[in-house]
PyMOL Python script that loads the backbone (N, CA, C, O; Angstrom):
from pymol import cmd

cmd.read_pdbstr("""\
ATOM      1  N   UNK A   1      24.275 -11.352  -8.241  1.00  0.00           N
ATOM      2  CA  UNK A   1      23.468 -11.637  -7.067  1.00  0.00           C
ATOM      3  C   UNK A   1      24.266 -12.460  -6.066  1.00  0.00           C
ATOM      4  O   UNK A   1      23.820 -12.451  -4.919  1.00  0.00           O
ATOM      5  N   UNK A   2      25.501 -13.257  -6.325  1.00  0.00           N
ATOM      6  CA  UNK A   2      25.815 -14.626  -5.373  1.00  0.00           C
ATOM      7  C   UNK A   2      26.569 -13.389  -5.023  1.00  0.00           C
ATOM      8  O   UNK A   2      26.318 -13.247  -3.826  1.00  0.00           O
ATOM      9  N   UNK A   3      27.539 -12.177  -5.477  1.00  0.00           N
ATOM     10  CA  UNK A   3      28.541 -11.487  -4.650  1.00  0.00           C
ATOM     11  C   UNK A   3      27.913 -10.571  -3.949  1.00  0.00           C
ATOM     12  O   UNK A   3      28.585  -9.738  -3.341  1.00  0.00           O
ATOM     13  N   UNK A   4      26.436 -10.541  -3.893  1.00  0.00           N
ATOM     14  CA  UNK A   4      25.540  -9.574  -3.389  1.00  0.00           C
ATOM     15  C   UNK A   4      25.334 -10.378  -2.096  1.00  0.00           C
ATOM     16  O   UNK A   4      25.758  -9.730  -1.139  1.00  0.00           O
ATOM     17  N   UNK A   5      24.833 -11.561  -1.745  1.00  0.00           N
ATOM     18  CA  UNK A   5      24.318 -12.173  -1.379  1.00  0.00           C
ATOM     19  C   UNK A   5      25.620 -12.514   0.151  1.00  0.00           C
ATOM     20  O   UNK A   5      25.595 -12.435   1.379  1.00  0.00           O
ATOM     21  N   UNK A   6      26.523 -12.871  -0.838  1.00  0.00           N
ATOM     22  CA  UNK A   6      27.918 -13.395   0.231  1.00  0.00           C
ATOM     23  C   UNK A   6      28.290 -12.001   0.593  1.00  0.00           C
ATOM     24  O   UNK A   6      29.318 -12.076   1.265  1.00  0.00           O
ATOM     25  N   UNK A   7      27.917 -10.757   0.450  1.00  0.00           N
ATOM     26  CA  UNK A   7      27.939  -9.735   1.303  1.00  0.00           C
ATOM     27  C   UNK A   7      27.171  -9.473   2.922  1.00  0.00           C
ATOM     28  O   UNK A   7      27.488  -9.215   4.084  1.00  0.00           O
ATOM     29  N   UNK A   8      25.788  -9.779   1.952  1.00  0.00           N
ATOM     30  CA  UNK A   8      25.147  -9.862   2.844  1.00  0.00           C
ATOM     31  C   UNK A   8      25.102 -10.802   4.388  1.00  0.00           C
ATOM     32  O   UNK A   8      24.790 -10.407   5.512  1.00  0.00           O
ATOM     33  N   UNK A   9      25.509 -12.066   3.963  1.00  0.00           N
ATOM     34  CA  UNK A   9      26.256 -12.859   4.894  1.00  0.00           C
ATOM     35  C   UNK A   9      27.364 -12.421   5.653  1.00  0.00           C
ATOM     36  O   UNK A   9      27.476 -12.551   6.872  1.00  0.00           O
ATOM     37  N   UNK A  10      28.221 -11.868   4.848  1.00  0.00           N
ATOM     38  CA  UNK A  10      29.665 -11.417   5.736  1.00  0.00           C
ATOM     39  C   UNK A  10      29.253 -10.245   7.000  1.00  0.00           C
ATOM     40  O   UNK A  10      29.645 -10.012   8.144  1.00  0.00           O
ATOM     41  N   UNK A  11      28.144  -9.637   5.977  1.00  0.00           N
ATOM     42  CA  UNK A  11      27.228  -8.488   7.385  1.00  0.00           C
ATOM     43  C   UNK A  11      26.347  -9.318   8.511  1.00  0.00           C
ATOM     44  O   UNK A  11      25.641  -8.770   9.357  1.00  0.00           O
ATOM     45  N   UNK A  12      26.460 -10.239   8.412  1.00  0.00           N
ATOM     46  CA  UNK A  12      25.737 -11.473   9.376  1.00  0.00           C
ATOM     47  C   UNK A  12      24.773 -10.569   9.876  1.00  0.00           C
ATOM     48  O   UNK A  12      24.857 -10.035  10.982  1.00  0.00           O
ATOM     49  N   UNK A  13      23.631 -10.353   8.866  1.00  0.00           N
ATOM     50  CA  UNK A  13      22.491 -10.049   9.155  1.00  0.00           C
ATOM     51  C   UNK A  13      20.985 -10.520   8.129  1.00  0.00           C
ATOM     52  O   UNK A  13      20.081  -9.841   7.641  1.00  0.00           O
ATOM     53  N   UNK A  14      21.257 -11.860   8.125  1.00  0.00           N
ATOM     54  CA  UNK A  14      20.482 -13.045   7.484  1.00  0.00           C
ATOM     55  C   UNK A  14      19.381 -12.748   8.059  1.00  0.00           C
ATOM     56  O   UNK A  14      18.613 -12.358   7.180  1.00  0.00           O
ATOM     57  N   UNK A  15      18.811 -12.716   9.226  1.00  0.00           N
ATOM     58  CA  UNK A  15      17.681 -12.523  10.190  1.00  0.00           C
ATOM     59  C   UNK A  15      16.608 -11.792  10.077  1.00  0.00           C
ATOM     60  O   UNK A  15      15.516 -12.100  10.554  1.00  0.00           O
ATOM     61  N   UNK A  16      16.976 -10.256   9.109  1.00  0.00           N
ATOM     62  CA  UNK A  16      16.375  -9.305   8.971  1.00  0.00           C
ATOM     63  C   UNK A  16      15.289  -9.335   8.536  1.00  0.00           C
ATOM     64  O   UNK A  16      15.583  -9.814   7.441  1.00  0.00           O
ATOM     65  N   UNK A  17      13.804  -9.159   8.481  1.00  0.00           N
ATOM     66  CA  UNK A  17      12.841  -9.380   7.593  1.00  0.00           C
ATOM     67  C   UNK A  17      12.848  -8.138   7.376  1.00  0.00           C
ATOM     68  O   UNK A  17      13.109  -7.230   8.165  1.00  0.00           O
ATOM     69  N   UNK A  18      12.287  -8.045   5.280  1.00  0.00           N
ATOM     70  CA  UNK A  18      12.151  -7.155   4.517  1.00  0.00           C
ATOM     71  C   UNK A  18      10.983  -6.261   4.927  1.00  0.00           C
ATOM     72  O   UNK A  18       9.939  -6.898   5.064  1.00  0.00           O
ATOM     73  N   UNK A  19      10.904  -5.165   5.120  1.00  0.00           N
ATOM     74  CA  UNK A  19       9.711  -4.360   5.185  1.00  0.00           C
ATOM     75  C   UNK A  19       8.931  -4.456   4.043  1.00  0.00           C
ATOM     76  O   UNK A  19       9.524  -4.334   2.972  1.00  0.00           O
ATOM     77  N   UNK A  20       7.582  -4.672   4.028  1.00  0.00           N
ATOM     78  CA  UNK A  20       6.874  -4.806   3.079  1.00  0.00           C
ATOM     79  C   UNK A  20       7.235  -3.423   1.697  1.00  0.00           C
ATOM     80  O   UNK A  20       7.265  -3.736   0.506  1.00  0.00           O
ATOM     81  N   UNK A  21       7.437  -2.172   2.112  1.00  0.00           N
ATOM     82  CA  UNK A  21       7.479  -1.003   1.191  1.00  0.00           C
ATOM     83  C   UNK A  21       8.623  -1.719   0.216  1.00  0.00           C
ATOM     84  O   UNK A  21       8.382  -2.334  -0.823  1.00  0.00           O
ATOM     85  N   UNK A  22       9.978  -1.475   0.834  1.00  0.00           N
ATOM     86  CA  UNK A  22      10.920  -2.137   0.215  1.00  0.00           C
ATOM     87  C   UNK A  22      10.369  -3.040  -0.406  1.00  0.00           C
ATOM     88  O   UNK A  22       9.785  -2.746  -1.450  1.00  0.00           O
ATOM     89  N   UNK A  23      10.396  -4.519   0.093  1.00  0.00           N
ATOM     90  CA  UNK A  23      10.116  -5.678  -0.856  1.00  0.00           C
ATOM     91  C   UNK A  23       9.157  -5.433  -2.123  1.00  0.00           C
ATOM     92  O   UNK A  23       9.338  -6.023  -3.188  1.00  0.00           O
ATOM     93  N   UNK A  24       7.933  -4.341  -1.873  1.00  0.00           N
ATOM     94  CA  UNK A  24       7.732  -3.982  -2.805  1.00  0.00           C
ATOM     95  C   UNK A  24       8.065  -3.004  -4.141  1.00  0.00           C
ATOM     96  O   UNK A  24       7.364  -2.933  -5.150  1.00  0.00           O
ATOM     97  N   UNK A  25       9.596  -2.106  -3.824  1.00  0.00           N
ATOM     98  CA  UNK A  25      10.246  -1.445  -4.712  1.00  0.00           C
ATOM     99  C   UNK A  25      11.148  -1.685  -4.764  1.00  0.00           C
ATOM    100  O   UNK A  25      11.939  -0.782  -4.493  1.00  0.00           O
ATOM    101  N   UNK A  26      11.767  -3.137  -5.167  1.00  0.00           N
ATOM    102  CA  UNK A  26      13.167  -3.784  -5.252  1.00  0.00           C
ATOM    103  C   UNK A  26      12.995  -4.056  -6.434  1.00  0.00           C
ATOM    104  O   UNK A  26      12.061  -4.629  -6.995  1.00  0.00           O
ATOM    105  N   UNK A  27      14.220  -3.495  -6.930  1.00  0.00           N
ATOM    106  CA  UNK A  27      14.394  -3.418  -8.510  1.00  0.00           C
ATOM    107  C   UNK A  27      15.581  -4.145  -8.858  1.00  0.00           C
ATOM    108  O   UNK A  27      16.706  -4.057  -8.365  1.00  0.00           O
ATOM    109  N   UNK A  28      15.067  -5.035  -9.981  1.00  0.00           N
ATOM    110  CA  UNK A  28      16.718  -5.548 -10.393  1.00  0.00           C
ATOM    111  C   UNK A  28      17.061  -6.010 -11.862  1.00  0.00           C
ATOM    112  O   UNK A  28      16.111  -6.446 -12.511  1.00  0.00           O
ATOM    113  N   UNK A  29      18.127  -5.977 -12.382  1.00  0.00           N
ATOM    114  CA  UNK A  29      19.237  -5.521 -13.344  1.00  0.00           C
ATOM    115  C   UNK A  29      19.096  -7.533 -13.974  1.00  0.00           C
ATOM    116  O   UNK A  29      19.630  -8.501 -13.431  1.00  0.00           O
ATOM    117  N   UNK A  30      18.198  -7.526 -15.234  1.00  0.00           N
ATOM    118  CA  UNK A  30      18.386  -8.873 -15.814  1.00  0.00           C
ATOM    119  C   UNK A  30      18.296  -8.935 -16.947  1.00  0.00           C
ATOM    120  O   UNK A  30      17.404  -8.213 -17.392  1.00  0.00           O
ATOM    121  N   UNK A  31      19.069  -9.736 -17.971  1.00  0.00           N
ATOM    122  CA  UNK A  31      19.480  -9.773 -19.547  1.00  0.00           C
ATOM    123  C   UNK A  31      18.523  -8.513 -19.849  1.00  0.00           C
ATOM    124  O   UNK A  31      18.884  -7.518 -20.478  1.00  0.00           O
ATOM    125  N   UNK A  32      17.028  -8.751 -19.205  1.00  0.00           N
ATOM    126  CA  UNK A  32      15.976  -8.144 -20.270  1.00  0.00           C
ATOM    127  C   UNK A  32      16.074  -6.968 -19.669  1.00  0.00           C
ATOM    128  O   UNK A  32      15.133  -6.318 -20.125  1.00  0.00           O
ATOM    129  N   UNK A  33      16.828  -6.117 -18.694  1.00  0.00           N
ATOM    130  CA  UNK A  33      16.798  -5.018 -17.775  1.00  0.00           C
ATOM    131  C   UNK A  33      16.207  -4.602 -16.631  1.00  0.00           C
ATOM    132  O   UNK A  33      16.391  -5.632 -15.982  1.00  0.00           O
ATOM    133  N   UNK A  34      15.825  -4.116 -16.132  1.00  0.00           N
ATOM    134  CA  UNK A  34      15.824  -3.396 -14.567  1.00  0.00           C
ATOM    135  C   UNK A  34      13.860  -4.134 -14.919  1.00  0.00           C
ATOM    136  O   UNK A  34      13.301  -4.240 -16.011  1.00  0.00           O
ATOM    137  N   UNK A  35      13.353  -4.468 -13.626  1.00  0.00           N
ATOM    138  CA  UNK A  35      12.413  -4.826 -13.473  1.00  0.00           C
ATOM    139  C   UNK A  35      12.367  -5.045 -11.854  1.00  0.00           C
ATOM    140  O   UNK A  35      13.415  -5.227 -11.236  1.00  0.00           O
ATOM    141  N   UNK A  36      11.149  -5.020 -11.227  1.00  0.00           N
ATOM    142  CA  UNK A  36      10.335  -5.245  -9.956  1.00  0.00           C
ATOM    143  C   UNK A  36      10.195  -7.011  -9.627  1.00  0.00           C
ATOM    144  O   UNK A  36       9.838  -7.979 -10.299  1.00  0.00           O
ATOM    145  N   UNK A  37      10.477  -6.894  -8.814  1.00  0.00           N
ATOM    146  CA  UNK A  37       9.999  -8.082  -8.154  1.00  0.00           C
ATOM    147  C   UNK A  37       7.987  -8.516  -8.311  1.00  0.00           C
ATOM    148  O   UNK A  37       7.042  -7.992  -7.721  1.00  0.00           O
ATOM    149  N   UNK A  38       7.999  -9.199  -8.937  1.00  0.00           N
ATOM    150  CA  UNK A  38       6.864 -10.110  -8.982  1.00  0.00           C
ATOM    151  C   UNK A  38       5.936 -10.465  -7.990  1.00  0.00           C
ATOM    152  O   UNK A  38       6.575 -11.089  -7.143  1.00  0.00           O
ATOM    153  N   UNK A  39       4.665 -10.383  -7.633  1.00  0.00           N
ATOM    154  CA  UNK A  39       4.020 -11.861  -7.016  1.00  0.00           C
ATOM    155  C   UNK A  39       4.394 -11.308  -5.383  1.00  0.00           C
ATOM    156  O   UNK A  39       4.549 -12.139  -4.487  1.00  0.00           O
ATOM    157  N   UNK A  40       4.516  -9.838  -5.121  1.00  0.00           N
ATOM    158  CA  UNK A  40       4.338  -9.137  -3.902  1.00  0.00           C
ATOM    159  C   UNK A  40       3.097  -9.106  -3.711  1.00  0.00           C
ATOM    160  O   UNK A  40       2.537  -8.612  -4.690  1.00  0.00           O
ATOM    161  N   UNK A  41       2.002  -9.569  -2.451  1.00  0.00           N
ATOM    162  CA  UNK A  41       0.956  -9.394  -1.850  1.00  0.00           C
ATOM    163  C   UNK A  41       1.014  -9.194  -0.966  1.00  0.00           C
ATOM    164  O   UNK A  41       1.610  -9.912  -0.163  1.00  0.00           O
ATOM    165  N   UNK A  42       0.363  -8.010  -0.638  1.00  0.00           N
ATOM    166  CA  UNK A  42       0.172  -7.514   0.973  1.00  0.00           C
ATOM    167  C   UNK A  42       1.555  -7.811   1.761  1.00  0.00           C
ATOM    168  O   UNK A  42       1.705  -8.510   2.763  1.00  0.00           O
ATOM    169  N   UNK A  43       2.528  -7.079   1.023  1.00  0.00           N
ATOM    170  CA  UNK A  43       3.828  -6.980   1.129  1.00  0.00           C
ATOM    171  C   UNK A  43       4.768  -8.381   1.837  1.00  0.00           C
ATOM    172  O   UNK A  43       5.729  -8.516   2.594  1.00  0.00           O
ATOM    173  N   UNK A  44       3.978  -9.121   1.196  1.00  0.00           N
ATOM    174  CA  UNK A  44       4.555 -11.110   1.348  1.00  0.00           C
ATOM    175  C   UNK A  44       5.205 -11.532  -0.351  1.00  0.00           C
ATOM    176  O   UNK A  44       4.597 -11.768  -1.396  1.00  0.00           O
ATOM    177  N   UNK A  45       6.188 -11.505  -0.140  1.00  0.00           N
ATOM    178  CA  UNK A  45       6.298 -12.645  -1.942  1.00  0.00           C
ATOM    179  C   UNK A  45       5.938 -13.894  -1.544  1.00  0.00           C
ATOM    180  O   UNK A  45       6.293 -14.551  -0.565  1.00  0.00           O
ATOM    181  N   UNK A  46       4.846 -14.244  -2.835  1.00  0.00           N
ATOM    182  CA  UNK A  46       4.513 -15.763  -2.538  1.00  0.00           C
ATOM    183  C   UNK A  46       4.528 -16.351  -3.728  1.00  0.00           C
ATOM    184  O   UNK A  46       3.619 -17.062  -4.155  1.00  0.00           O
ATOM    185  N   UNK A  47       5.607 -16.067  -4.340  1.00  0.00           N
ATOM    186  CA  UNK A  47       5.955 -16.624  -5.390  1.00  0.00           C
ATOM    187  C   UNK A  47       7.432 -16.404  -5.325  1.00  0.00           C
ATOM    188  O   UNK A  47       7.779 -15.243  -5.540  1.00  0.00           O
ATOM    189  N   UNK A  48       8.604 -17.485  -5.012  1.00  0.00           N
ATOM    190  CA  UNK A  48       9.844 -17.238  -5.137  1.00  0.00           C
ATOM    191  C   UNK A  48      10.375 -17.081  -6.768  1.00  0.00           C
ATOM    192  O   UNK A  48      11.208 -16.248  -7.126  1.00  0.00           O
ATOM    193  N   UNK A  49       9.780 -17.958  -7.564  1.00  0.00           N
ATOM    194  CA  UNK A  49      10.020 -17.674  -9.234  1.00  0.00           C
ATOM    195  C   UNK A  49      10.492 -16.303  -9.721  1.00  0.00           C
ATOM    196  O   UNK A  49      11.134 -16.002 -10.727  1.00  0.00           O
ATOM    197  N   UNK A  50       9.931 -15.453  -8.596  1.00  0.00           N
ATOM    198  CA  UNK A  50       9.916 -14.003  -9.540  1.00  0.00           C
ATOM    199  C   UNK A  50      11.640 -13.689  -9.361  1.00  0.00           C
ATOM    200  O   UNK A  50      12.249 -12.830 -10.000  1.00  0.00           O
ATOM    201  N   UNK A  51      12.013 -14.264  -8.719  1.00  0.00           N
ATOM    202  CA  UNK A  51      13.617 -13.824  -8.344  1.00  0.00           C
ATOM    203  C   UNK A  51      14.831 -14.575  -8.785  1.00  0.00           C
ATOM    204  O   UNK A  51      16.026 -14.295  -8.690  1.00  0.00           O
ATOM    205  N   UNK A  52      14.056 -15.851  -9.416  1.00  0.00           N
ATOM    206  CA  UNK A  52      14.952 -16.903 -10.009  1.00  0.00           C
ATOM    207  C   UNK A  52      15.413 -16.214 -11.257  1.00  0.00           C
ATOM    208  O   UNK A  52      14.600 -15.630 -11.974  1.00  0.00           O
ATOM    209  N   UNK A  53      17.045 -16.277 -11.620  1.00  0.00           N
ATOM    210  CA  UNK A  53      17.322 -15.912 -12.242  1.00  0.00           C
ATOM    211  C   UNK A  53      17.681 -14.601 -12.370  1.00  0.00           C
ATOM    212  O   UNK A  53      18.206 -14.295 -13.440  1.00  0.00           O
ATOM    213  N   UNK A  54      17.488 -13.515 -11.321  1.00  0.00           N
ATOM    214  CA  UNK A  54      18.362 -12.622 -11.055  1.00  0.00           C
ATOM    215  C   UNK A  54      19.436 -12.276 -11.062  1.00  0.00           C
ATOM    216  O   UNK A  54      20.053 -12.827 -10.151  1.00  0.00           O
ATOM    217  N   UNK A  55      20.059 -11.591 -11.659  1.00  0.00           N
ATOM    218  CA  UNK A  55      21.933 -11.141 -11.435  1.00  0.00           C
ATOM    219  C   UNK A  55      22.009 -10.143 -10.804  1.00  0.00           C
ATOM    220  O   UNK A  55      23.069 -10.004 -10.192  1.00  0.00           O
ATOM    221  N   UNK A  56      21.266  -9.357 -10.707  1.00  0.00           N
ATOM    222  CA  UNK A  56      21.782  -8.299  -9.072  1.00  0.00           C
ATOM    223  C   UNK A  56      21.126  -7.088  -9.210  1.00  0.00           C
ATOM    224  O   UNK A  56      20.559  -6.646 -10.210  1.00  0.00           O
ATOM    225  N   UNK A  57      21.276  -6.512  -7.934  1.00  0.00           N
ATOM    226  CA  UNK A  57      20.135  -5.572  -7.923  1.00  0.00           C
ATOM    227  C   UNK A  57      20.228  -4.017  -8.269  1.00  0.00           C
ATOM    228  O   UNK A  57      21.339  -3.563  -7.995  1.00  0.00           O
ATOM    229  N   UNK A  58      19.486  -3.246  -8.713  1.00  0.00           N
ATOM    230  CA  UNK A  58      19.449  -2.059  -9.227  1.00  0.00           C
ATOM    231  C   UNK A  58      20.578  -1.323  -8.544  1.00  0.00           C
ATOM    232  O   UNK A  58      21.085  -2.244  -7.904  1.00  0.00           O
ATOM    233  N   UNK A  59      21.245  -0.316  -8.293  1.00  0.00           N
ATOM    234  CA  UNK A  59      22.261   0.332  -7.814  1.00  0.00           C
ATOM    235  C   UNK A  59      21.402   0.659  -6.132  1.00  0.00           C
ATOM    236  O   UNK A  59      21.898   0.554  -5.010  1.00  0.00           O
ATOM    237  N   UNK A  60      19.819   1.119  -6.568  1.00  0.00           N
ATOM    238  CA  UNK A  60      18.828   1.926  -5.683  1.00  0.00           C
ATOM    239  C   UNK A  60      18.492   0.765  -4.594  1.00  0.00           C
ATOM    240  O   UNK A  60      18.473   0.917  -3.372  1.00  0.00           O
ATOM    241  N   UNK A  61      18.314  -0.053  -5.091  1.00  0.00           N
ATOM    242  CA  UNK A  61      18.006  -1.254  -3.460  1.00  0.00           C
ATOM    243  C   UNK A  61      19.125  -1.656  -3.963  1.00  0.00           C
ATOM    244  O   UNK A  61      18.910  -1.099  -5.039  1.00  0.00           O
ATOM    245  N   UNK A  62      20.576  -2.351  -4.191  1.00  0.00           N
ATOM    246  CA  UNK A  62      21.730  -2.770  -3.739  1.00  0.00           C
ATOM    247  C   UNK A  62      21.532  -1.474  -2.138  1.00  0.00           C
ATOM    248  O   UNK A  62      21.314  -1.872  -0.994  1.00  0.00           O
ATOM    249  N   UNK A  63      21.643  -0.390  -2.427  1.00  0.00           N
ATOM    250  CA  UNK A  63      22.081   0.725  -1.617  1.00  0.00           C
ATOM    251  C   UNK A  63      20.237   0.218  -0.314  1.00  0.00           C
ATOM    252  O   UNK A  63      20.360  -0.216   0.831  1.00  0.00           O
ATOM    253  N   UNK A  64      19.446   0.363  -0.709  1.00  0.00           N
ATOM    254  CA  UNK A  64      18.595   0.003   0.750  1.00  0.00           C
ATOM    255  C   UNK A  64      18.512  -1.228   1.281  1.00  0.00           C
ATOM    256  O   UNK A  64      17.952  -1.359   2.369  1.00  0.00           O
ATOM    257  N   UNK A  65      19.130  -2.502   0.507  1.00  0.00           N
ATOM    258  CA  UNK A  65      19.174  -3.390   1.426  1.00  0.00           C
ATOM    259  C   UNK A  65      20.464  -3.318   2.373  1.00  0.00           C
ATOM    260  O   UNK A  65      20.463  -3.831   3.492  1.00  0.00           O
ATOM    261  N   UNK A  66      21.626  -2.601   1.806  1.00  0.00           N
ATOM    262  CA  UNK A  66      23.189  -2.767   2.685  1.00  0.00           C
ATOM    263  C   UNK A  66      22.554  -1.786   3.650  1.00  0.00           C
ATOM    264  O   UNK A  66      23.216  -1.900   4.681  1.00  0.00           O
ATOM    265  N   UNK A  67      21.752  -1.019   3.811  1.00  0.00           N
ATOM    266  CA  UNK A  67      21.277   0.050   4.427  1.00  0.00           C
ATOM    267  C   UNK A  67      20.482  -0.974   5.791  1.00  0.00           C
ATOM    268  O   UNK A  67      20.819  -0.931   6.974  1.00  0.00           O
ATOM    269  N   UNK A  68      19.576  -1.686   5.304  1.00  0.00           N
ATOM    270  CA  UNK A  68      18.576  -2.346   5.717  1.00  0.00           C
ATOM    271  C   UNK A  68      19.702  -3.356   6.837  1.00  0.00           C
ATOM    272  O   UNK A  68      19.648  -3.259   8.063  1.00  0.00           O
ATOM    273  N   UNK A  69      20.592  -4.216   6.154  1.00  0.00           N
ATOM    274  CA  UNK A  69      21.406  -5.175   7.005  1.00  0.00           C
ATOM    275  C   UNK A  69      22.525  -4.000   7.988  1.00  0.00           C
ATOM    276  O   UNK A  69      23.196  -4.281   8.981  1.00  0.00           O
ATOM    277  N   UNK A  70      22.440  -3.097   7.505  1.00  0.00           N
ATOM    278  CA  UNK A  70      23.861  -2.476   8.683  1.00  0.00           C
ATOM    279  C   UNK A  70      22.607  -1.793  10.193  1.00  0.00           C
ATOM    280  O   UNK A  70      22.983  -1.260  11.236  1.00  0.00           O
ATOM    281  N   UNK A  71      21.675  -1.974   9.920  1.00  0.00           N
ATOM    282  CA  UNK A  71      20.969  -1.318  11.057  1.00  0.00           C
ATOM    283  C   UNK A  71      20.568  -0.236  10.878  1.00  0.00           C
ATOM    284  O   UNK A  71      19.976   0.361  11.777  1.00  0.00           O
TER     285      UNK A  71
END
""", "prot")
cmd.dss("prot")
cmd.show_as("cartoon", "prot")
cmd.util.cbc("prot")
cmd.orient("prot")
């Protein structure tokens, strides 16, 4: 996630807000395997917990968020 993340920075497109669809089918890759993001309502996370502890994201959103930050 941190070499995901310092990508995302180097694309200096921090600014972007997540479309609710996405935020709700972001999948990601942890000890216990591929799982959804948590604690999505009415396409808001209001629970940051669900992401603590992440190591990085499914191959399928790695590929729609670089999608999402290049425009």
């Amino acid at each position: 996630m941190r070499a995901f993340r310092k990508r995302l920075w180097a694309l200096g497109r921090m600014d972007r807000a997540v479309p609710p669809g996405l935020l709700a089918s972001l999948t990601y890759r942890s000890r216990r395997g591929e799982r959804r993001v948590k604690h999505v309502e009415d396409g808001e996370l209001k629970r940051s917990h669900s992401v603590q502890g992440v190591y990085r994201p499914a191959p399928e959103s790695a590929a729609a968020m670089v999608a999402l930050v290049a425009g």
